[in-house]
C-alpha positions in Angstrom: 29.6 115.2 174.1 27.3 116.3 176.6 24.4 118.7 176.8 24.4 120.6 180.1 23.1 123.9 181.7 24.1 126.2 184.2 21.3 128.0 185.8 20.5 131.4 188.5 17.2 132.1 189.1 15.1 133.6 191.9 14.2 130.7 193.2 17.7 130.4 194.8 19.8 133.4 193.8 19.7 137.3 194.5 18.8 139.7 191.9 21.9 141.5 192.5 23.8 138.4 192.0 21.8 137.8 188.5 22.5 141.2 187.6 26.6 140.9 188.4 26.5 137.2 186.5 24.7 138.6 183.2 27.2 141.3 182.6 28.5 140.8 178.9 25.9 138.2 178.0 25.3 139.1 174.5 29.3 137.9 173.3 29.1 135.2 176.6 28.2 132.6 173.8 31.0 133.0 171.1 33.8 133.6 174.4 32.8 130.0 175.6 32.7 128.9 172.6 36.1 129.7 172.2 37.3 127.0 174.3 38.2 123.9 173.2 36.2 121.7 175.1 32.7 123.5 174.1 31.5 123.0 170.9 27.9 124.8 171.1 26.1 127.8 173.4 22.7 129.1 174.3 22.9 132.4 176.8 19.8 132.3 178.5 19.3 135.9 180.2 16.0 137.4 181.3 14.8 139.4 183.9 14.9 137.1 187.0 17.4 134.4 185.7 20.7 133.7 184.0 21.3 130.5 182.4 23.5 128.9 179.9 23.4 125.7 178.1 26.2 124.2 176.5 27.5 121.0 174.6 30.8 120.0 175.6 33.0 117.0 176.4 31.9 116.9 179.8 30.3 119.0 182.3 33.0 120.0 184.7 35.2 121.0 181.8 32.4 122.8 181.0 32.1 124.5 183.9 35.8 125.8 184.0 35.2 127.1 180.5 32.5 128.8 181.1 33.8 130.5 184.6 36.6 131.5 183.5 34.7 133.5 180.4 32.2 134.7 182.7 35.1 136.1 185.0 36.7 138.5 182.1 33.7 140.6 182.2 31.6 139.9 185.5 32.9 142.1 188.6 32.7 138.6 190.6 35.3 135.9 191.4 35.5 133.0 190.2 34.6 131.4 193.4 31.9 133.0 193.6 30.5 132.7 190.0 30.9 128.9 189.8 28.9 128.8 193.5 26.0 130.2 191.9 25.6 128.5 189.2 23.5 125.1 189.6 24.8 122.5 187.2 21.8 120.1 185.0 23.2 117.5 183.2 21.6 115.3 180.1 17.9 114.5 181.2 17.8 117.1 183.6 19.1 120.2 181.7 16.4 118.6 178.8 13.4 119.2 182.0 14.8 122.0 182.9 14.6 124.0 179.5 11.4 122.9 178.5 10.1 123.7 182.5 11.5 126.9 182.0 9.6 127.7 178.3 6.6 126.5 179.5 6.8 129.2 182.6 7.1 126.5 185.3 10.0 128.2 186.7 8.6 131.8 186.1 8.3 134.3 188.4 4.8 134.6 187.8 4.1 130.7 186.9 2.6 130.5 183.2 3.9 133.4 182.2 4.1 133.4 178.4 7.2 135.9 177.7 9.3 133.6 178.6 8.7 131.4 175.9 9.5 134.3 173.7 13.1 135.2 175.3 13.8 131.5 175.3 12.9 132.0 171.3 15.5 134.9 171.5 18.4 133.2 172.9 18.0 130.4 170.0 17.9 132.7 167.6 20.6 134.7 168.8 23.0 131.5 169.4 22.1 130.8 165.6 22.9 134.1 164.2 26.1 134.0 166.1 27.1 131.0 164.7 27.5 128.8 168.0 24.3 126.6 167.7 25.3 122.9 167.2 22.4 120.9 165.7 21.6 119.1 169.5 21.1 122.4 171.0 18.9 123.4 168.2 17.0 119.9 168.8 17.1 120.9 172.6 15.4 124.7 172.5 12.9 123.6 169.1 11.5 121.0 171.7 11.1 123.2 174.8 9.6 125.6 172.2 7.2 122.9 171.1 6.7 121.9 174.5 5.7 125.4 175.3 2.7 125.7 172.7 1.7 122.1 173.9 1.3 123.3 177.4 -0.1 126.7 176.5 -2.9 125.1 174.1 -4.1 122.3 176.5 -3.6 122.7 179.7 -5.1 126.4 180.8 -1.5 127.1 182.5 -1.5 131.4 182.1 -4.6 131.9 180.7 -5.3 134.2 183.1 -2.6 136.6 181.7 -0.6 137.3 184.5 2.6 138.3 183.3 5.7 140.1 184.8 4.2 143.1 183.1 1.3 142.8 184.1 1.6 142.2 188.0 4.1 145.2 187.9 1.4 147.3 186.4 -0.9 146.1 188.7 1.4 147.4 191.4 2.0 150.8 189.9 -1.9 151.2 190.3 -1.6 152.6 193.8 0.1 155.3 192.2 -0.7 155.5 188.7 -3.9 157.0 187.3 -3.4 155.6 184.1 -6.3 157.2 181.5 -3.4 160.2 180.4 0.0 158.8 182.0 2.9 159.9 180.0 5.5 157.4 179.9 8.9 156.6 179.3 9.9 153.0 178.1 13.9 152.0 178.5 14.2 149.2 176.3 13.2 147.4 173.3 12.8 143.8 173.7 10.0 141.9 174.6 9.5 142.9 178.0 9.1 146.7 176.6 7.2 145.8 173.3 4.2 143.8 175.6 4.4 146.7 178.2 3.6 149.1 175.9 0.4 147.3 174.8 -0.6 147.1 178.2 -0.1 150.3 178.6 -1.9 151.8 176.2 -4.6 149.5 176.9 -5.1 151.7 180.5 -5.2 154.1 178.7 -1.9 156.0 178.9 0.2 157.4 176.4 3.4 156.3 175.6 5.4 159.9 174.5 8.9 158.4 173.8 11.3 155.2 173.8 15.1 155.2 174.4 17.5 152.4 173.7 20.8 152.2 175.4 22.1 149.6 172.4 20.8 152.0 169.8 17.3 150.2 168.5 14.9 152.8 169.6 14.1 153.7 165.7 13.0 150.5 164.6 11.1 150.1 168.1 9.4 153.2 167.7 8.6 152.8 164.0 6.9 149.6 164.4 4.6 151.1 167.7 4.3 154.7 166.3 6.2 155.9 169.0 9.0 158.7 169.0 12.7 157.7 169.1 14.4 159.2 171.8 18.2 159.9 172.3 20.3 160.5 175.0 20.3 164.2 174.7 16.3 164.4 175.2 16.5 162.1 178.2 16.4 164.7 180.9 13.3 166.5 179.6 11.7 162.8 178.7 11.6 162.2 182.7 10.8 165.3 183.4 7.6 165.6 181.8 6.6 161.8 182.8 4.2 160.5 184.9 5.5 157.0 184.8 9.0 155.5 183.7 9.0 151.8 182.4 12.7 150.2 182.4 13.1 146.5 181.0 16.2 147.5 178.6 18.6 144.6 180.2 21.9 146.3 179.3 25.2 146.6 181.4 25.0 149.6 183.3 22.6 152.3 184.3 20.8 154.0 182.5 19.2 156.8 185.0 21.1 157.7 188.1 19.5 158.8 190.9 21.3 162.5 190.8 20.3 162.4 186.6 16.3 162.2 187.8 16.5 164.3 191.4 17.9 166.9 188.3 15.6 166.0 186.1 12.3 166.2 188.6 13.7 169.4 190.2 10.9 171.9 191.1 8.3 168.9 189.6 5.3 168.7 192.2 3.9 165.9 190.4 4.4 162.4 191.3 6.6 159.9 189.2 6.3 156.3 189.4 9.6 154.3 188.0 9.1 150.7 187.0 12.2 148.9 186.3 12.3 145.3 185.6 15.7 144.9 184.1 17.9 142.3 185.8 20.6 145.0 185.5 19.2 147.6 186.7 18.2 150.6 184.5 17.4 152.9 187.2 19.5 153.9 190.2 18.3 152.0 193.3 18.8 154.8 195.5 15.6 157.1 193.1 13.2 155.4 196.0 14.8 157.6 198.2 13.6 161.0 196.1 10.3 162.9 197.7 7.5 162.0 195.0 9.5 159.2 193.2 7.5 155.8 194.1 9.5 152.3 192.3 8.0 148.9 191.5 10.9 146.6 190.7 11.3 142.8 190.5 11.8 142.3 194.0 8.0 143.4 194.7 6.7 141.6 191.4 8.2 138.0 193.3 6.0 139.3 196.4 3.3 139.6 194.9 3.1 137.4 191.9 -0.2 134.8 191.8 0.0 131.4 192.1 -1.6 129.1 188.9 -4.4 126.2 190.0 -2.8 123.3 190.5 -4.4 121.1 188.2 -2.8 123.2 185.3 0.8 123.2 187.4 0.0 119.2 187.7 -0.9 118.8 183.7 2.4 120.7 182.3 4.4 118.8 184.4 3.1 115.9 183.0 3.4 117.2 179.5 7.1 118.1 179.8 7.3 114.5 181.5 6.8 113.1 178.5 8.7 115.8 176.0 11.7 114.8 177.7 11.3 111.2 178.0 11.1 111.3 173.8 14.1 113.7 173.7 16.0 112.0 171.1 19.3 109.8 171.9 20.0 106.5 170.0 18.5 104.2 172.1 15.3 105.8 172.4 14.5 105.3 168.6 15.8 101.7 168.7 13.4 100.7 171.6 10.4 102.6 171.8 9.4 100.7 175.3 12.6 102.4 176.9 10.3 105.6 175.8 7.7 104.8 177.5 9.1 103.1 180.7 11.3 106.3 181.0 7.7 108.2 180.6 5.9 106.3 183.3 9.2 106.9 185.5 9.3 110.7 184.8 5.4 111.1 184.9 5.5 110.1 188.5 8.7 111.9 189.6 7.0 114.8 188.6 4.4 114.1 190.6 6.2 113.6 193.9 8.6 116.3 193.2 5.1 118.1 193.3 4.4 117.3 196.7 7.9 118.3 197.7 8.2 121.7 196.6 7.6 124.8 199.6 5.2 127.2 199.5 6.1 130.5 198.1 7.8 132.4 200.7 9.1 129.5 202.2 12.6 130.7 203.9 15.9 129.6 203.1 16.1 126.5 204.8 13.0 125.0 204.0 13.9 125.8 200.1 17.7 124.3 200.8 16.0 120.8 202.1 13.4 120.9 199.4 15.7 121.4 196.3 18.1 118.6 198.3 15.4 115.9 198.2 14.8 116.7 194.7 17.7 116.3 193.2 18.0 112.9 195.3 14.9 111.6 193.8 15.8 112.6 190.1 19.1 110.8 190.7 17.3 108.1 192.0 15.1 108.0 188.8 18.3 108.1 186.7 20.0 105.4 188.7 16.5 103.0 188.0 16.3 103.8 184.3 19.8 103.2 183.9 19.9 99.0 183.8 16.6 98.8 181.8 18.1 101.3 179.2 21.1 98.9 178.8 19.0 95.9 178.7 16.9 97.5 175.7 20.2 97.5 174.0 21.2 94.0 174.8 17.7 92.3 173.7 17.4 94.1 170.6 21.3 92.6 169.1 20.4 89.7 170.8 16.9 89.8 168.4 14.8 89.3 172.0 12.4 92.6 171.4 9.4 90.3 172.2 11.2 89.0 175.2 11.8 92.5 176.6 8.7 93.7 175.5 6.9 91.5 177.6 8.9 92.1 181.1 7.9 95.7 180.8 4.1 94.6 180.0 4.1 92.2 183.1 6.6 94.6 185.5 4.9 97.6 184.7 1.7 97.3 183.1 2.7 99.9 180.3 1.3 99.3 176.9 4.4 100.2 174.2 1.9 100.4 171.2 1.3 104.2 171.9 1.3 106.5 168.9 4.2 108.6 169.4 2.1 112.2 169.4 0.3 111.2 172.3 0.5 113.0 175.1 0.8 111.1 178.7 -1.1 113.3 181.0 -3.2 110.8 182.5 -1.1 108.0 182.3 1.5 110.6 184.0 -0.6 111.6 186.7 -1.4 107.9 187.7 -3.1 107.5 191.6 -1.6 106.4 194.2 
């Protein structure tokens, strides 16, 4: 059995595509499942990716399965679903969950809600009975990995979130001491919007779930439940409407708020940061209606220092060099030859990756050399991996030991909570 992921983001993907490919993924898990060649399933959807990792024989069979489910209740083709999704196998599905809970691949980089949808998804993929114990082993770590990176390495401490660069953008519009608002949802996006909203100062009159949670939202925030019926008067009254409910369809049409709004002078600015749209695209188009989406939140999201970029990468370096397999606990020098390796891919992966806004082609080329130098990394750890195996039958530890001393300089007698950053971010 093999662990692998199949990821969207916006790094490479269109919303719209994200939107169309998370369509059913609260049962995605237990459909998968379902086949015979999958034994385990994490859905991974949030509000600018999709992703699913699975353990299964093999990764293309994998892939088939998991089309083919996605195809019963996505409006796309299966052509077109399995050329989106971006296949990470072993080691690299491994670095890409745990660069994904740390908010490496964020949006906004260091954002810490991710770390809490990622939380989600395991919990979800226990309750529904499709977590094998190696995925549980796979999203604990990246959840460990997480606090490791958020407690020593300064990597979003300055708070920028998702939520809060989209507030940020609402400000050209928003006088926020008084707002009335609206909030569409009840997950995590909505429950640290509201804090930040109130924190400006506004006031937060009424939450509406489309999957029916609204009453245990609103209990916990002192909010009032709203339902479907009280809607129309909801958005009528608001100043601003906040949308991060992530369900399957919309929520607000564009003809259900022009009705709404009508003979409102006021302005009313709509925030929607669902990957499925909550809101009807085609609001912007209403005099007075003003929308802050995800698209503008990419534009404008702020770039972390590098040094903190640099130190995470080092730390998940080494999280997924100690990622557990058999031959890592027989030979702990294979852990730290495969550290030293990964530590300094990371580092010239670093130097690869464009600058935000970088167009298509420069991205294309980029991701290309990437995945040639990880495969490269693979194809160099692969022979000393073996040869770990071989000396320690063989009773030639010692022997071994001392080639990767003399090759390598590594010293093997490291305490197996240490953490690698300097020895990962070696000079040139």
């Amino acid at each position: 059995m093999v662990l692998v992921s199949f990821v969207a983001s916006h790094r490479n993907r269109d919303l719209a595509l994200l939107e169309q490919l998370s369509v059913g993924a609260d049962a995605l898990g237990a459909a998968v499942v379902a086949s015979p060649v999958v034994s385990g399933a994490v859905v991974l959807p949030t509000c600018n990716r999709f992703e699913v990792y699975l353990e299964a024989v093999d990764a293309e069979a994998a892939r088939a399965a998991l089309v083919s489910s996605i195809a019963t209740r996505s409006p796309l083709t299966p052509s077109e679903i399995s050329a989106a999704l971006e296949t990470f196998e072993g080691d690299d599905a491994v670095r890409h969950l745990l660069s994904v809970a740390t908010g490496l691949e964020s949006m906004v980089v260091g954002e810490r809600e991710i770390s809490g949808q990622v939380r989600r998804a395991h919990a979800d993929a226990r309750a529904g009975g499709v977590l094998t114990p190696q995925l549980d082993k796979l999203f604990q770590s990246a959840l460990r990995t997480s606090r490791v990176v958020a407690s020593s390495t300064g990597l979003g401490t300055s708070g920028r979130s998702v939520v809060s660069v989209a507030l940020d953008l609402a400000d050209a519009t928003v006088t926020w001491a008084g707002a009335r608002v609206l909030v569409i949802g009840t997950g995590g996006l909505a429950d640290a919007a509201v804090g930040a909203m109130q924190g400006r100062g506004a006031s937060v009159v009424g939450v509406f779930s489309p999957s029916g949670r609204a009453l245990e939202f609103a209990a916990a925030h002192g909010l009032e439940a709203l339902g479907a019926e009280d809607l129309a008067g909801a958005v009528r009254a608001a100043d601003v409407v906040l949308a991060c409910s992530g369900g399957e369809g919309l929520v607000l049409s564009a003809a259900d708020v022009a009705l709404a709004r009508s003979g409102v002078s006021s302005p009313l600015t709509v925030i929607d940061l669902s990957l499925e749209r909550d809101v009807d695209f085609d609001v912007r188009s209403l005099p007075g209606v003003h929308v802050v989406d995800l698209v503008s939140v990419g534009a404008q999201a702020p770039e972390e220092s590098v040094t903190a970029v640099e130190a995470a990468r080092a730390i998940v370096a080494h999280a997924v060099a100690r990622f557990d397999d058999a031959s890592r606990t027989l030979d702990p020098a294979v852990v730290a030859l495969r550290e030293h390796v990964f530590g300094l891919l990371e580092r010239e992966v670093a130097r690869l990756r464009p600058a935000p806004g970088a167009d298509a082609d420069t991205v294309a080329r980029a991701d290309a050399a990437e995945h040639a130098l990880r495969h490269f990394a693979k194809t160099l750890l692969h022979v000393p991996t073996v040869r770990a195996r071989e000396h320690a039958v063989a009773g030639e530890q010692e022997r071994y030991l001392a080639a990767i001393r003399a090759l390598y300089g590594i010293d093997v007698a490291v305490p197996d909570d240490a953490c690698p950053v300097d020895h990962a971010s070696v000079e040139d």
